[in-house]
C-alpha positions in Angstrom: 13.1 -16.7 12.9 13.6 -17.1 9.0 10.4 -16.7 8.0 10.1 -13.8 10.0 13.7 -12.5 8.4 11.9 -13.4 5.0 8.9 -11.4 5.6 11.0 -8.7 6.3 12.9 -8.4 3.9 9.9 -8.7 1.0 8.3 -6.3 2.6 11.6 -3.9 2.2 11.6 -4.8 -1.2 7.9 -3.9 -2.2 8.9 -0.5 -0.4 11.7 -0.2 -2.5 11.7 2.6 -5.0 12.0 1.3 -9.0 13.1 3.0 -12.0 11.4 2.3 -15.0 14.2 4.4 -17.1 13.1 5.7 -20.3 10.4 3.1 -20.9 7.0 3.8 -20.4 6.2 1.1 -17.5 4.6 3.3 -14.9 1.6 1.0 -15.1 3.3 -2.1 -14.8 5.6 -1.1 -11.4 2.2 0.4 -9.8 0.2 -2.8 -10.3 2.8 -5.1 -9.7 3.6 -3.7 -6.2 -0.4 -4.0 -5.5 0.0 -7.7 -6.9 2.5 -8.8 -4.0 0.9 -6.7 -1.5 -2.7 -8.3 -2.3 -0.9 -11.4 -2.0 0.9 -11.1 1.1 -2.2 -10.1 2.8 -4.0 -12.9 1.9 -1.3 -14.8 3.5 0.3 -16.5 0.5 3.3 -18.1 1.3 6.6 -16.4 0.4 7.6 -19.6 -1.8 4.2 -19.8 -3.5 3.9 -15.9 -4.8 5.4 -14.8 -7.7 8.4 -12.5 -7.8 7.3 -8.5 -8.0 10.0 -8.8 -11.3 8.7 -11.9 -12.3 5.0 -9.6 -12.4 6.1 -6.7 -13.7 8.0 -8.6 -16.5 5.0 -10.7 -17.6 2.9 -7.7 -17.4 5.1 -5.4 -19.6 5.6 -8.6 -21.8 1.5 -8.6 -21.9 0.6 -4.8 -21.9 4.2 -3.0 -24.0 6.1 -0.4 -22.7 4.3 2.5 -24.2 1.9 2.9 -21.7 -1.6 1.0 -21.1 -4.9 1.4 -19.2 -4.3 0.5 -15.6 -8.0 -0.6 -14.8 -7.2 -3.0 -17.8 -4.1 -4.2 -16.7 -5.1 -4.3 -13.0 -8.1 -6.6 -14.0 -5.9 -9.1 -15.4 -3.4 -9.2 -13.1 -6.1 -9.7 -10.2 -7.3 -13.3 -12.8 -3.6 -14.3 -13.1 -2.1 -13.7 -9.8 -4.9 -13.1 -7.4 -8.0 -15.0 -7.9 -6.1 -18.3 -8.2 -5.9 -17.5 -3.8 -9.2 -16.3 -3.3 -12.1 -16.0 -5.7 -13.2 -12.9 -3.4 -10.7 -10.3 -4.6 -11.7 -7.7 -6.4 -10.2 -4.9 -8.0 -12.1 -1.4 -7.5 -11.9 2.3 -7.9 -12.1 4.3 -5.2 -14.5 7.0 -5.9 -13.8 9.2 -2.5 -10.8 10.0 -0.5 -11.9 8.2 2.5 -12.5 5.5 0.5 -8.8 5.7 -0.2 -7.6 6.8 3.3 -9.9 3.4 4.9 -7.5 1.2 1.8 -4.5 3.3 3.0 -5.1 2.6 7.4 -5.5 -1.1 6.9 -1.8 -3.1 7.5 0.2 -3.0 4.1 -2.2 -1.4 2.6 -1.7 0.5 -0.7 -3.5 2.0 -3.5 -2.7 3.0 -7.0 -3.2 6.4 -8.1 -3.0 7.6 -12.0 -3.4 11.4 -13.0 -3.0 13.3 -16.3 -1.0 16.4 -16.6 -0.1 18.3 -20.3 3.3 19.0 -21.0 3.7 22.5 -19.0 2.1 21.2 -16.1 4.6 18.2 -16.3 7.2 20.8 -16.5 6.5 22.5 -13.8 6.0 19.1 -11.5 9.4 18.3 -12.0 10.9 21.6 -11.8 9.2 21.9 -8.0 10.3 19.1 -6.8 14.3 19.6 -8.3 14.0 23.1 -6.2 12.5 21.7 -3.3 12.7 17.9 -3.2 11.0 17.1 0.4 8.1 20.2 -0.8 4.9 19.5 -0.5 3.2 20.2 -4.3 0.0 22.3 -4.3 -2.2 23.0 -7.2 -1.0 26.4 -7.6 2.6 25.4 -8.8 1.4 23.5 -11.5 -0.1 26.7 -13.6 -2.5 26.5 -16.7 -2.5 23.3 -18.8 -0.7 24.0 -22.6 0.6 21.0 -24.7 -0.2 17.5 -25.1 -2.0 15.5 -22.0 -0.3 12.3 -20.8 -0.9 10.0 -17.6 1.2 9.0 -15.0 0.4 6.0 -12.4 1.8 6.1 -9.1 1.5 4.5 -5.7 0.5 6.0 -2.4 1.8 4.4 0.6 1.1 5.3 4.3 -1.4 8.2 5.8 1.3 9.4 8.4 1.5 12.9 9.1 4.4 15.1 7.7 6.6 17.0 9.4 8.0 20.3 6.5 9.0 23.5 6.8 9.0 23.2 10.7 5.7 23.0 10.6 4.0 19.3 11.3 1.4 18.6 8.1 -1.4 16.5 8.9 -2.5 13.3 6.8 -5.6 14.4 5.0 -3.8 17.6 3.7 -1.9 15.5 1.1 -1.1 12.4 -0.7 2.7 10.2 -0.5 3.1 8.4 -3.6 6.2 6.2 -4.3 7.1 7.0 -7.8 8.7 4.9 -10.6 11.6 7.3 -11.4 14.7 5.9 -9.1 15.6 7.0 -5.7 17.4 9.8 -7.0 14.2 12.2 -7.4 12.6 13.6 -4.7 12.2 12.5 -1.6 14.5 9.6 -1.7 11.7 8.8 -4.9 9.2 9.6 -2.6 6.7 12.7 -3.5 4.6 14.4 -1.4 1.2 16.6 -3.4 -1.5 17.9 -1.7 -4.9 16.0 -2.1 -6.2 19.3 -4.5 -2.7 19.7 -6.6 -3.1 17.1 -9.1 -5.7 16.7 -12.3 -7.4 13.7 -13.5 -6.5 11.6 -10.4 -8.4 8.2 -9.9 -7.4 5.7 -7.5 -7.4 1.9 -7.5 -7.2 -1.2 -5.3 -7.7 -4.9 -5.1 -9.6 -5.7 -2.4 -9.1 -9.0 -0.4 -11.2 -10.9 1.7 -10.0 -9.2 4.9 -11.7 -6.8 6.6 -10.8 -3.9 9.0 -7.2 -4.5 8.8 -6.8 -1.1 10.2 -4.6 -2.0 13.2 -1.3 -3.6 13.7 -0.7 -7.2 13.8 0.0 -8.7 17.3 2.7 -11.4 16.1 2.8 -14.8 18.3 5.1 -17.4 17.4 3.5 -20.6 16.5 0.1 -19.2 16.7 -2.3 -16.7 14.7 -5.4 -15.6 16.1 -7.8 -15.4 13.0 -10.9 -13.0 14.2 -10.2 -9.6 15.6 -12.7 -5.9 15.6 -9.3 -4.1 17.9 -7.6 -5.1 20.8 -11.2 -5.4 23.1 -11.8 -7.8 20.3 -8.6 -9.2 20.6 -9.5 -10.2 24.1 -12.0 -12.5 22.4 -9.9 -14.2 20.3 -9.8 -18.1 18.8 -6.2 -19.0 18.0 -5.6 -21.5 15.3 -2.4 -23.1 15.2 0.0 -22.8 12.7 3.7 -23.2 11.8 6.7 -22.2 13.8 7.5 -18.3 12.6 4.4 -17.3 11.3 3.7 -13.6 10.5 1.6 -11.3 9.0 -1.3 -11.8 11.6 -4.6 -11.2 10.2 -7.7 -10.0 12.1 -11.5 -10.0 11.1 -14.6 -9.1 13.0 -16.3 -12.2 14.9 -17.7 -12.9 18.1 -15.6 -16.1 18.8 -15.4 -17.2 22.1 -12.0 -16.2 24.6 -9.0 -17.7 24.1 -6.8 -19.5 26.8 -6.0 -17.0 30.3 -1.9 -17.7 28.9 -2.9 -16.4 25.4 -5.2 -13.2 27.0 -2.1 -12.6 28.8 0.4 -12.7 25.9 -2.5 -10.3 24.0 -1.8 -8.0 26.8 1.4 -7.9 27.3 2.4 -7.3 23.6 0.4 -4.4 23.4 1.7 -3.1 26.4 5.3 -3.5 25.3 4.4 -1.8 21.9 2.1 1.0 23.9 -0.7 1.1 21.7 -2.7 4.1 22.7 -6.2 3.7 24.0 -8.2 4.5 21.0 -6.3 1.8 19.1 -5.2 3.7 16.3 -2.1 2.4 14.2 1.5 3.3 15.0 
């Protein structure tokens, strides 16, 4: 039960909405939270990972607080903090938005995304969203670019759809980025832009060595099944034990044999309780 409780709470934090204050640290708060979430899925013990402030200290300390390339930065922090877990993970850029949107389905998953805006256009961004803090940006609001360019890097979290205006906004119509500017701004620091508002966007990840994480974890205490395509493959199952409380279930494609009729039956029942619907798409 504490290490589910711990869990928990790390995961709030991660969620949590930073303010990087005058200081130009945008970089540093976007990879960082990519750091611990890279981490977390790989299953890295709570007490083994660094800190998210430890990271984003050590990577200011490395990179200044003017600014910096996040490719750069992202590289090293996948050597320091990454690679030391699993000599598989890679950093990328996504060149397509279902590239992004297959990062964003997986469990936790989360991807960094850094634009470039001149000074009027920055204007206008933060005028919108002062008028109209739970708006949905579109390209039009933005106007002509005049004035000097400068980037911003942000990070998008979740593909849910959006309910605004009385109207219900589907996923692919937009992006949901978690800002660096305090929980003040916005939505609660959240910002909502639709996919076509912004210039200059690129998008990043670290990619880990687990794949189709694009349904939600079945948790069983004491046990963690570690091969998974949905919940058909679920149904064939191995179950490796490990220690009391573990979370953050992992599944991966393989054609292991059943498990036990008493573990089938637990696979069924939690599903049931959580009514996944039949196409096995996540909550």
């Amino acid at each position: 039960a504490m290490a589910l409780r711990r869990v928990r709470f790390t995961a709030a934090l991660n969620s949590y909405v930073h303010d990087q204050g005058s200081e130009g640290t945008c970089y540093a708060h976007a990879v960082a939270t990519l750091v611990v979430d890279a981490l977390r899925r790989l299953g890295v013990p709570a007490q083994s990972a660094p800190l998210r402030s430890t990271v984003l200290e050590e990577l200011v300390a490395r990179f200044g607080n003017e600014g910096a390339i996040v490719p750069t930065v992202l590289d090293w922090a996948l050597r320091t903090y990454v690679r030391p877990h699993s000599d598989e993970a890679d950093c990328e850029e996504l060149e397509t938005t279902d590239a992004v949107m297959e990062v964003l389905e997986q469990a936790e998953g989360k991807v960094v995304m850094d634009f470039r805006m001149s000074c009027s256009q920055w204007a206008h961004f933060e005028a919108f969203f002062r008028a109209e803090p739970m708006g949905i940006l579109s390209a039009g609001a933005l106007g002509d670019p005049h004035g000097r360019i400068s980037g911003h890097a942000v990070v998008i979290e979740g593909s849910e759809d959006y309910s605004h205006g009385g109207a219900n906004v589907p996923a692919h119509h937009f992006w949901r980025f978690k800002n660096s500017w305090g929980g003040q701004h916005a939505d609660a620091g959240f910002y909502h832009v639709a996919r076509d508002a912004l210039p200059g966007v690129r998008f990043f990840a670290i990619d880990v060595p687990v794949q189709h994480r694009r349904f939600r974890e079945l948790f069983l205490p004491g046990s963690r099944p570690d091969r998974t395509l949905d919940l058909r493959g679920a149904l064939a199952l191995s179950s490796d034990k490990v220690g009391e409380g573990s979370f953050g279930t992992i599944f991966r494609a393989s054609p292991h044999p059943a498990p036990e009729p008493a573990v089938r039956e637990r696979l069924l029942a939690r599903a049931a309780r959580d009514a996944l619907p039949a196409s096995m798409a996540v909550k």
